[in-house]
Steps between C-alpha positions, in 0.01 A plus 500: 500500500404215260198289668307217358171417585367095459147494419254720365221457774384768720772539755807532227309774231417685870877470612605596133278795492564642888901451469503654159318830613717514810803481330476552106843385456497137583452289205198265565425177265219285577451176415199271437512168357126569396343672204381873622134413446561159700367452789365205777207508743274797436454741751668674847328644745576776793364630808427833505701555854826348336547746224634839604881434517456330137306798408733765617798304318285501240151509312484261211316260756231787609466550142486132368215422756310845458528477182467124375444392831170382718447612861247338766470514902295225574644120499228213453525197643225218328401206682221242477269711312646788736673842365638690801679811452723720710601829433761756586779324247563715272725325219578510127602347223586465172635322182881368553560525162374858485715571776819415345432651172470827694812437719687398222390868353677656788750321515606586131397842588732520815808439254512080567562255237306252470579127358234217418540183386776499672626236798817578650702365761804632715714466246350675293490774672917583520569883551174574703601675817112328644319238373132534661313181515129524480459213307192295728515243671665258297780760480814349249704769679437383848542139360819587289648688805495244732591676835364440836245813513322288840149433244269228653189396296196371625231284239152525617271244457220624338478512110448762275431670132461837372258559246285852361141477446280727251250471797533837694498551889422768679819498738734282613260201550527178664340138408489199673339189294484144652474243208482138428867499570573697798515916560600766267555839557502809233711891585382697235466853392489729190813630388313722182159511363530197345715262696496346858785302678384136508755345805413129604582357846451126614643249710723230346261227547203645310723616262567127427153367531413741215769368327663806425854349604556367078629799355784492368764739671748438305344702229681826467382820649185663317325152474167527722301170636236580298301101702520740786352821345212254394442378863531805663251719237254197598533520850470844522251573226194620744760764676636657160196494314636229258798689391797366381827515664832641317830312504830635477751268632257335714637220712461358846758573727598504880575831666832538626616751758868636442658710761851591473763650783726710211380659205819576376830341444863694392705176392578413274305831364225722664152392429229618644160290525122633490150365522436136463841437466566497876164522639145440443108460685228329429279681204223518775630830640605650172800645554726319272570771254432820734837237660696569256432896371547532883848346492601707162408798684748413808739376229477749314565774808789351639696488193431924456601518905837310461638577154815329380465296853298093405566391837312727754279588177365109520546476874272791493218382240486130758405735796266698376327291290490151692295590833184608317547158277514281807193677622300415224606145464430478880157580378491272224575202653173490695313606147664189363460267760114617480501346117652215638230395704120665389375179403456448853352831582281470216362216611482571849380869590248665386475768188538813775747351687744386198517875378550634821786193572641533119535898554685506844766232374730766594349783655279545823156600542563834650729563189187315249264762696666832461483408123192316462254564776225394341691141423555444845214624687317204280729275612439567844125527484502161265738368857240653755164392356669105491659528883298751636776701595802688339817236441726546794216504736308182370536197737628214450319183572631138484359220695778473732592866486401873487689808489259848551657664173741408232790668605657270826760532709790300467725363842866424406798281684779714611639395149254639292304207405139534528344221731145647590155663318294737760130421459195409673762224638888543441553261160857336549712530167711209415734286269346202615179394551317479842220374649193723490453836340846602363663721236769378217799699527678541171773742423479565162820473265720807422514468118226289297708199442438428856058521418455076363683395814217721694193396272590120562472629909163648408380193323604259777316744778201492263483139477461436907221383625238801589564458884899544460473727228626870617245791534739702303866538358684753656769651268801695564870551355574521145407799288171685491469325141554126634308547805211607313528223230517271808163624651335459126585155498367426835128656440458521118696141466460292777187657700668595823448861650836692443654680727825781385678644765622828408810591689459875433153501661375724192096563543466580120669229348360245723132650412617494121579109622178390616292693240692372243435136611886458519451395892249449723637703805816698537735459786688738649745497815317548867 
């Protein structure tokens, strides 16, 4: 079997190396339209708990990161003269371009042949029995190919750059800076002894204030925006000691989220895609290139369980690899959103409370506990000594309405639709205002498209007079994501008390909720 493999990242030298030891006899070419020694952005990063199947395929990565690699447990989150850490994460990391140099070792040692320099498309690639595409996510093959493979790609809205810094932290370390020109946010870590990951998040109208919108993109790749580097070592001078940062293709950019429905296509020849090429999440949960050794592995282990048989050999690799994909970019998506929108948490809770909020963007607080007790029995204590009480049994108190704890009881219509709060006094919920105490009823969209329509709701309820205004907005529907974007808007934005119901009547997410400062009280059915 003849199989070439397009691009020399991480996912293709795995695939090249795995299929080669499983069956010696396929011929396997890999090629890279980069130099060997080339390489962009500067380090990965893994969790320790997402290692072992890439491990027991293989273990160039133990050895890269025990090796050449640094290891921490704690994350740090620093805010407003604040540095907050949490433990229980243990994660590692090290040089990308160390990485490949190794995996391009084993590759050549598994019997592959390697090609750089060299950009190829399908035809070039006549007589292969497989072409593999790992070539990122600006894939020529995926491009070239042009079949329906069901890919949708979402753009998020915040901005950002990747630099390295000489400056060394301790673990994987958080920053938060607000400037003359709006918020900026730092993930870095050390990927040797020498060298930390420098990555830059802000929100598109900051970035323009600073005036860090003029570079040039047309330049050609390996150009960095070296005005940027300037404003960015300035702004964060205090936090890295006055280091400089490190460019290597440094640009701004915009996120984008690919998912695709088929990884693989037959006509008009069988190609197989990995990594970036059909999927990718946000940097934030680090799991880009653990992706894509992940999919190599599956790839890789279908081929050796249907030999001389590409069709249920590729139907295969989709099913096994896809579900724990769509898992993590289920995960992401919340991480993302989070970067999206920390200006506003940033500015409005305090240094405690932002940690505790930034590290349960997609996990609860029974899940932050069992690995970080210490983390969240602060939280709690930080919650109790403000309120008196722990957070779902604080009261609530408005002038025109109480409720005993935070978590109320919700009536519904025999429809479903929530009409009345339980409290002191029942609160009626409604679309509409009413005369006296009353509750806005929203139903929150079920993608994000559908979130301006609902801020411009938000702004109008805001901007009644005090008597009309409601005592809070009450929303339901959409997707735990929307209806908790909704809420933020309400009390961060517009300075009404939130109100999410929860139509799973879950105790520990809705304490997570109301800890968190992403509602004020939780709802659940009666």
């Amino acid at each position: 079997m003849r199989i070439a493999v397009v691009g020399g990242g991480p996912g293709g030298l795995f695939f090249a190396t795995l299929i080669r030891r499983a069956d010696p006899s396929a011929e396997v070419t890999v090629f890279e339209r980069n130099r060997a020694d080339d390489t962009f952005g500067f380090g990965v990063v893994f969790s320790d708990r997402t290692l072992a199947s890439i491990h027991e395929a293989d273990p160039v990565l133990r050895e890269a990161l025990d090796e050449h690699g640094r290891h921490w447990d704690d994350i740090e989150v620093r805010l407003k003269g604040k540095r907050i850490r949490c433990g229980g994460n243990g994660m590692a990391a090290v040089a990308r371009r160390r990485l490949l140099l190794l995996m391009q070792e084993r590759a050549r040692g598994a019997g592959a042949e390697l090609r750089f320099s060299t950009e190829v498309g399908l035809g070039d690639l006549t007589g292969y029995d497989l072409v593999v595409a790992a070539d990122g996510t600006g894939s020529r093959i995926r491009e070239e190919l042009g079949a329906d493979l069901g890919t949708t790609v979402e753009t998020a809205t915040a901005k950002f750059i990747w630099f390295g810094t000489d400056y060394m932290f301790d673990g994987l370390t958080f920053v938060h800076e607000r400037g003359p020109d709006g918020v900026f946010a730092v993930h870095g870590y050390p990927i040797s002894d020498t060298t930390s990951t420098f990555i830059v998040e802000t929100d598109e109208a900051s970035w323009r204030r600073a005036g860090l919108d003029e570079f040039d993109v047309t330049q050609p790749p390996g150009a960095s925006d070296l005005r940027s580097k300037a404003y960015l070592e300035k702004l964060f001078a205090e936090q890295i000691g006055g280091r400089q940062l490190l460019t290597n293709n440094s640009r701004w950019g915009n996120f984008r989220t690919r998912r695709t429905e088929r990884w693989h296509t037959l006509t008009p020849r069988p190609v197989a895609f990995l990594g970036d090429a059909v999927h990718t999440a946000h940097f934030s949960v680090g799991s880009g290139t653990k992706m894509a050794m992940e999919d190599a592995i599956a790839l890789a282990r279908a081929l050796g369980a249907h030999p001389g048989d590409l069709p249920s050999a590729l139907t295969e690799y989709e099913e096994s690899a896809q579900p724990s994909v769509r898992k993590i970019q289920d995960s992401a998506r919340p991480s993302l959103a989070w970067w999206e929108h920390f200006g506003r948490y940033h500015d409005v809770l305090e240094p405690w409370q932002f940690a505790y909020h930034f590290l349960t963007r997609s996990i609860s607080d029974a899940r932050l506990g069992r690995r970080a007790p210490d983390f969240t029995t602060s939280g709690h204590r930080a919650w109790q000594t403000r309120h008196g009480a722990e957070p779902l049994e604080t009261p609530f108190e408005h002038s025109a309405w109480t409720a005993s704890e935070r978590l109320v009881r919700i009536r519904r219509h025999v429809d479903g639709t929530p009409f009345e709060a339980e409290g002191t006094t029942p609160l009626v919920l409604s679309a509409q205002p009413l005369p006296g105490a009353w509750g806005a009823l929203l139903a929150a969209p079920e993608t994000e498209t559908g979130l301006p329509a609902l801020r411009d709701r938000l702004a109008r309820l805001a901007a009644l007079p005090e008597p009309d205004r409601p005592v809070v907005v009450a929303v339901h529907g959409g997707t735990p994501l929307t209806r908790t974007l909704a809420c933020e808007q309400a009390r961060m934005h517009e300075g009404i008390p939130a109100l999410l119901i929860d139509p799973e009547a879950d105790r520990d997410r809705a304490l997570t909720t109301v800890l968190s400062g992403r509602a004020d009280l939780v709802g659940v059915a009666s």
